[in-house]
C-alpha positions in Angstrom: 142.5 43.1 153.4 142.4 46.5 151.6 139.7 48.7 151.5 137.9 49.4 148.4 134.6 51.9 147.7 131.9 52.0 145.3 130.9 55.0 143.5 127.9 55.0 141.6 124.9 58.1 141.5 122.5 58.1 144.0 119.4 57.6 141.6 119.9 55.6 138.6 116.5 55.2 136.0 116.5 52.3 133.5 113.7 51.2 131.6 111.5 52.2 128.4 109.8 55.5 129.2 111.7 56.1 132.0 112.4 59.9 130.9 109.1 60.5 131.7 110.0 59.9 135.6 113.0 61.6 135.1 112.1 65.3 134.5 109.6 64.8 137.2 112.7 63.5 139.8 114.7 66.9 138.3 111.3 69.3 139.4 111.5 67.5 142.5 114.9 68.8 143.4 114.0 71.9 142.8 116.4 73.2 140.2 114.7 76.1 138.1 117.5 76.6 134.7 119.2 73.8 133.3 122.0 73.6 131.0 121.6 71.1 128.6 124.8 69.7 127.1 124.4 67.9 123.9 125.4 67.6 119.8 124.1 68.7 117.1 122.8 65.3 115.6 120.6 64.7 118.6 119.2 68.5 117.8 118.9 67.5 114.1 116.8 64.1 115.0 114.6 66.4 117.6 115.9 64.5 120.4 116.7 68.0 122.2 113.8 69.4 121.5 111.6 66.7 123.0 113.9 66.9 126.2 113.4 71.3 127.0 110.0 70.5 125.8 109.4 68.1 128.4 111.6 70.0 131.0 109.6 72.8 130.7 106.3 71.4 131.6 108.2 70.2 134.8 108.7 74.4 135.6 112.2 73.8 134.9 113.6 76.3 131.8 117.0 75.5 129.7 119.5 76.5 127.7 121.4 74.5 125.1 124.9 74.2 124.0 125.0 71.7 121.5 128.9 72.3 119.8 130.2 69.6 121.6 132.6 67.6 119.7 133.1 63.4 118.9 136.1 63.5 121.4 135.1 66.6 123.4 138.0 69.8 124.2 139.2 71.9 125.9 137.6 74.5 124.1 134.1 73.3 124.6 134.1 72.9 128.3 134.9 76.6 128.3 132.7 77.7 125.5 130.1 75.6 127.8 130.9 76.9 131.0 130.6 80.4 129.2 126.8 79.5 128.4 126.4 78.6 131.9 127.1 81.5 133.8 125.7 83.8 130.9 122.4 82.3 131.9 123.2 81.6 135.6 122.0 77.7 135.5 121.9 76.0 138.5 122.4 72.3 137.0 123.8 70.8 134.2 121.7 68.3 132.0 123.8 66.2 129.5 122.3 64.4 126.7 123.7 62.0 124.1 126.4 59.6 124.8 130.2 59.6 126.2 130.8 63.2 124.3 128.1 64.9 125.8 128.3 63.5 129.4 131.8 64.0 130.0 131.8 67.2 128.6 129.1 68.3 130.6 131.4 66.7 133.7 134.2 69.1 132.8 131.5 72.2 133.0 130.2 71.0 136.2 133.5 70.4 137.7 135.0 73.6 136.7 132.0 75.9 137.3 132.0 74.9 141.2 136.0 74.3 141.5 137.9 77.3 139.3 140.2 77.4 137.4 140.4 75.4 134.3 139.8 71.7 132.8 143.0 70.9 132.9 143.7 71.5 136.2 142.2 68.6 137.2 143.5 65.7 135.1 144.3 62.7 137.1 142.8 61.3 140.2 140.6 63.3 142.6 142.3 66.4 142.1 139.0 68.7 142.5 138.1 70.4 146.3 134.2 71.0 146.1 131.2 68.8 144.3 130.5 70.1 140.9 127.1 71.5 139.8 125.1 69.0 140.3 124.6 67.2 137.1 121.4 64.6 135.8 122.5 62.4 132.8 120.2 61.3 130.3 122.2 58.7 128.0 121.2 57.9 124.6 124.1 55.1 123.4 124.8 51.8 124.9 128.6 52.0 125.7 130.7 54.3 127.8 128.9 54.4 130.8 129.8 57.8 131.4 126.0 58.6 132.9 127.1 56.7 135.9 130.8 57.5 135.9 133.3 59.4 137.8 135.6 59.2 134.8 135.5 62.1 132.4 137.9 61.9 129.4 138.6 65.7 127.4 141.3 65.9 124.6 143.4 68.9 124.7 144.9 69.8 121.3 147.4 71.2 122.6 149.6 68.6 123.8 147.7 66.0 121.6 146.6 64.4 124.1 143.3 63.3 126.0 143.5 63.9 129.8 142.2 60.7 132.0 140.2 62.6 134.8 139.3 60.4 137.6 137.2 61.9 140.2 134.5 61.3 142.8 132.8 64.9 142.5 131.9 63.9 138.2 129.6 61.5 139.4 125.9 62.5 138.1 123.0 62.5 140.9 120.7 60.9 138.2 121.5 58.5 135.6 118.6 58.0 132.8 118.7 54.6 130.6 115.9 54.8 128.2 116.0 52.4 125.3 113.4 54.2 124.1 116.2 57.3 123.0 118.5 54.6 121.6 116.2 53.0 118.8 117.4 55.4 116.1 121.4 54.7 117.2 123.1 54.0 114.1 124.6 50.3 113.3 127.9 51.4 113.1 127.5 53.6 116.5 125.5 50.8 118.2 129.2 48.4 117.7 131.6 51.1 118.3 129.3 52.0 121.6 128.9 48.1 121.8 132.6 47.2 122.2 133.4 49.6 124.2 131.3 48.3 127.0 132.8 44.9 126.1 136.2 46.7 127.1 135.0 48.0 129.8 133.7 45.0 131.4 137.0 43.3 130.4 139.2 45.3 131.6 137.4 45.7 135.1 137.4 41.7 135.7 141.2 41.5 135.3 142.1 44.5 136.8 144.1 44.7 140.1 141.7 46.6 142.0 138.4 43.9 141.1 136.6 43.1 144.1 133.2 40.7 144.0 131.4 43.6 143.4 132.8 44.6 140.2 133.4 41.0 139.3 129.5 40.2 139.2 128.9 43.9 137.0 131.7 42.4 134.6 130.5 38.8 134.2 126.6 39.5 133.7 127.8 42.5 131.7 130.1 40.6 129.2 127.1 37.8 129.2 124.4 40.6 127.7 126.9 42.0 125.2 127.6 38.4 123.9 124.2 37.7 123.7 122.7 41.1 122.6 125.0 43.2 120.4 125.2 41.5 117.4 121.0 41.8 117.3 120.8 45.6 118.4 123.6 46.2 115.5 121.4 44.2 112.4 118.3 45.6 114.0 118.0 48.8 115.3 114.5 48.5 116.1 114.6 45.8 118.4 113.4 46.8 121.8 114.9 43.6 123.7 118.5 43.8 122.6 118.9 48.0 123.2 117.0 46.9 126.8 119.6 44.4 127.3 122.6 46.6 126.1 121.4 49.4 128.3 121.6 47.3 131.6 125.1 45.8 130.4 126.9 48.8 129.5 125.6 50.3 132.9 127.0 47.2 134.5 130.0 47.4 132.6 130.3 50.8 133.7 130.0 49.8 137.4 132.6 47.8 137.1 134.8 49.7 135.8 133.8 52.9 137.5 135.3 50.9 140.7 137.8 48.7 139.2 139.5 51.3 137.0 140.4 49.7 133.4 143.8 48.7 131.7 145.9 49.6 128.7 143.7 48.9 126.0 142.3 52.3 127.6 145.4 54.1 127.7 146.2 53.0 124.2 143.0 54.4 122.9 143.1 57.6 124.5 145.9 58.0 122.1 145.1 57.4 119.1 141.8 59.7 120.1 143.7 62.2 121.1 146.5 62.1 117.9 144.0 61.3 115.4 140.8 61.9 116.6 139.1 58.6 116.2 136.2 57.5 117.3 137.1 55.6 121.1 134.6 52.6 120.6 136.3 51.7 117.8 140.1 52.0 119.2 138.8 50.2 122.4 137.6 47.1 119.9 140.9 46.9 117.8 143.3 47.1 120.8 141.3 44.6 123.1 142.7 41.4 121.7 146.2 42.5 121.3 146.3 43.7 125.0 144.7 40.7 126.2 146.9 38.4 124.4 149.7 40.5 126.8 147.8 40.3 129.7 147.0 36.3 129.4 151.1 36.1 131.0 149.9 37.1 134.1 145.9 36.9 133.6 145.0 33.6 132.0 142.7 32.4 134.3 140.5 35.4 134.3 140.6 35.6 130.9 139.3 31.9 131.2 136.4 32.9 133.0 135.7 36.0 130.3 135.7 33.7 127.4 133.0 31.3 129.7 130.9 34.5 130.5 130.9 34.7 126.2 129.5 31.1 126.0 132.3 29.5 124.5 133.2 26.0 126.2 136.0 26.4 128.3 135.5 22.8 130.3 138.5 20.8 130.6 140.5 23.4 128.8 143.2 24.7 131.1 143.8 28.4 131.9 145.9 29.5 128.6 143.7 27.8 126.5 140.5 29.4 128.1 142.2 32.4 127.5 143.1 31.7 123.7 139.4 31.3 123.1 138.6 34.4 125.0 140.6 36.2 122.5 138.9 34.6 119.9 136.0 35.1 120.4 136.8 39.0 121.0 138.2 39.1 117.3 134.6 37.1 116.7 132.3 39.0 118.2 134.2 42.8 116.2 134.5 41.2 113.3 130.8 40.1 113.6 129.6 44.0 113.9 132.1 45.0 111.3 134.4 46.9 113.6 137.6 47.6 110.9 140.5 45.0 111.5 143.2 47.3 112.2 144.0 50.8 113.1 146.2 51.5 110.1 142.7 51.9 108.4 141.9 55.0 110.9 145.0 56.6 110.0 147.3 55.8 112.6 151.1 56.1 111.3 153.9 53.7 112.5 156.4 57.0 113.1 153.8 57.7 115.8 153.8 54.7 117.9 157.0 56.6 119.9 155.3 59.5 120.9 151.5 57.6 121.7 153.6 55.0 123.8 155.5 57.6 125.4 151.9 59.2 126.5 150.2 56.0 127.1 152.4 55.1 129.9 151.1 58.1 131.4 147.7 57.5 131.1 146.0 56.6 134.6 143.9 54.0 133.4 147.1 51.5 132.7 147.9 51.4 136.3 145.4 49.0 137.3 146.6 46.8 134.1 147.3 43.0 135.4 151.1 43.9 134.0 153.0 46.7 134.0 154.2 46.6 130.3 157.7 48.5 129.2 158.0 51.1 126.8 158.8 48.6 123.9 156.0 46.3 125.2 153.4 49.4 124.5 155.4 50.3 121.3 154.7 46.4 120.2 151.3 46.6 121.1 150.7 49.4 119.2 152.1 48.1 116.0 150.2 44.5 116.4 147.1 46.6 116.1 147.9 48.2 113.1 
């Protein structure tokens, strides 16, 4: 038997109002000037300034750097870190969804560690614990509040670097539905479906254990049930409560499992194109599960159970046919586009993001190693 561990922060909030008992946990550990790492919409809707507001009747002061980008760069983790040693903060507050959070990873990491972002691509590559870091998530979908993944693009090479490390994880994770009410329909799928990846890819990866296999099944359950609701109606309470607990226990999973090649695929087209992630997740996730079903069939059976379809006296490729299915369903239900030749992607491309996706660290706990041409093919099924 091999050994397997489960990372996950120490304090994790959930729950409507819940940010109240957040800045009250951050007093309590005694931190006296945060940095808050955010975007400009969530400034624009007053969503920041609600959050210093509140952090400041807690005695704890902040600074904001809000430039951070849709798919976050190099660049902005060291304008970032720049803020925070101007000011001398001795945490790191992110707010917003996966942009802000792993941004503010990068910051954390490299303000405690040296050196520079992209030192640290790959798998535990860091020597110290970052600054310690409290997330406060507003989107329901990358999980990164309770991650030890943090993705950065840098434009140089065109790529986004996969860093994979135990010293991201926050110390506090906040889940207020409250924060997500105003999340845009077409945010609230993209966000959506990439939790649906995530869960996905978690319960057919190599390194699943019973752990991550119960986060994945009750997390595929909620998103079946749920997202197509929070995307018509914003304003419903229940379904961004329900799509708060499964992307967190999608992001369990996969925080523990690792992920696939429907990852590593869309961390290409991000990185080439900048496109929004969500939505590369949610085009790719059939095509690379129609691969996968070679070796993953029976899984995959179990997936399209978890999504309510019928899967009784069907037999494992079957069960996995109507997994897929329902997949395409469920994204075409919340108007996720139907290819990615509609983002922009190019055919000549498909060399070069192949090439790179086979180097992405998220495909090595795919079901099946594919080839070069496999990923090539992949790529242009999705167009």
């Amino acid at each position: 038997m091999s050994v397997s561990a489960f990372y996950i922060p120490a304090v994790n909030l959930m729950g409507s109002g819940c940010l109240q008992e957040a800045a009250s946990a951050i007093e309590s550990y005694g931190f006296k000037k945060a940095l808050i790492v955010t975007d400009a919409p969530l400034v624009k809707l007053g969503m920041v300034a609600q959050v210093t507001e509140l952090l400041a009747k807690h005695q704890v002061n902040s600074v904001v750097y809000d430039e951070v980008k849709p798919n976050p760069n190099v660049d902005n983790v060291e304008h970032g870190l720049a803020v925070l040693q101007e000011h001398q903060c001795d945490c790191v507050i992110s707010l917003g969804g996966g942009s802000p959070h792993d941004c503010a990873k990068a910051i954390a990491l490299v303000a405690t560690n040296g050196g520079a972002i992209t030192d640290y691509e790959g798998v535990d590559q860091s020597a110290k614990p970052q600054l310690p870091l409290i997330a406060i998530n507003t989107t329901a979908g990358t999980a990164s509040e309770m991650t030890r993944f943090c993705i950065i693009t840098d434009d140089r090479r065109h790529v986004k670097m996969a860093i994979v490390d135990k010293h991201t994880t926050p110390i506090l994770s906040v889940n207020d539905p409250d924060l997500m009410l105003g999340m845009p329909a077409a945010l609230t799928a993209a966000t959506g479906m990439d939790a649906l990846t995530h869960a996905i890819e978690a319960y057919v990866s190599t390194a699943a254990t019973p752990i991550t296999d119960a986060c994945a099944l009750q997390a595929i359950r909620l998103i079946s049930q749920y997202l197509r609701s929070a995307v018509s109606d914003g304003s419903n309470g229940e379904a961004r409560d329900r799509m708060a607990y499964a992307q967190f226990m999608a992001g369990m999973a996969f925080n523990n499992a690792s992920l696939g090649y429907v990852h590593a695929m869309a961390h290409q087209l991000g990185g080439f194109y900048d496109l929004p992630h969500g939505v590369c997740n949610a085009i790719l996730l059939p095509h690379v599960q129609s691969f996968n079903a070679q070796v993953a069939a029976p899984r995959l059976r179990q997936v399209a159970a978890a999504m309510g379809c019928d899967v009784q006296d069907k037999t494992d490729e079957q069960g996995a046919e109507l997994c897929i299915a329902a997949i395409r369903k469920l994204a075409a239900d919340v108007n996720i586009p139907a290819g990615v030749a509609e983002l922009g992607m190019q055919e000549k491309d498909i060399p070069t993001l192949a090439e790179n996706a086979m180097k992405d660290a998220c495909g090595l706990t795919n079901p099946i190693q594919p080839s070069f041409d496999d990923v090539c093919q992949l790529f242009k099924q999705a167009l």
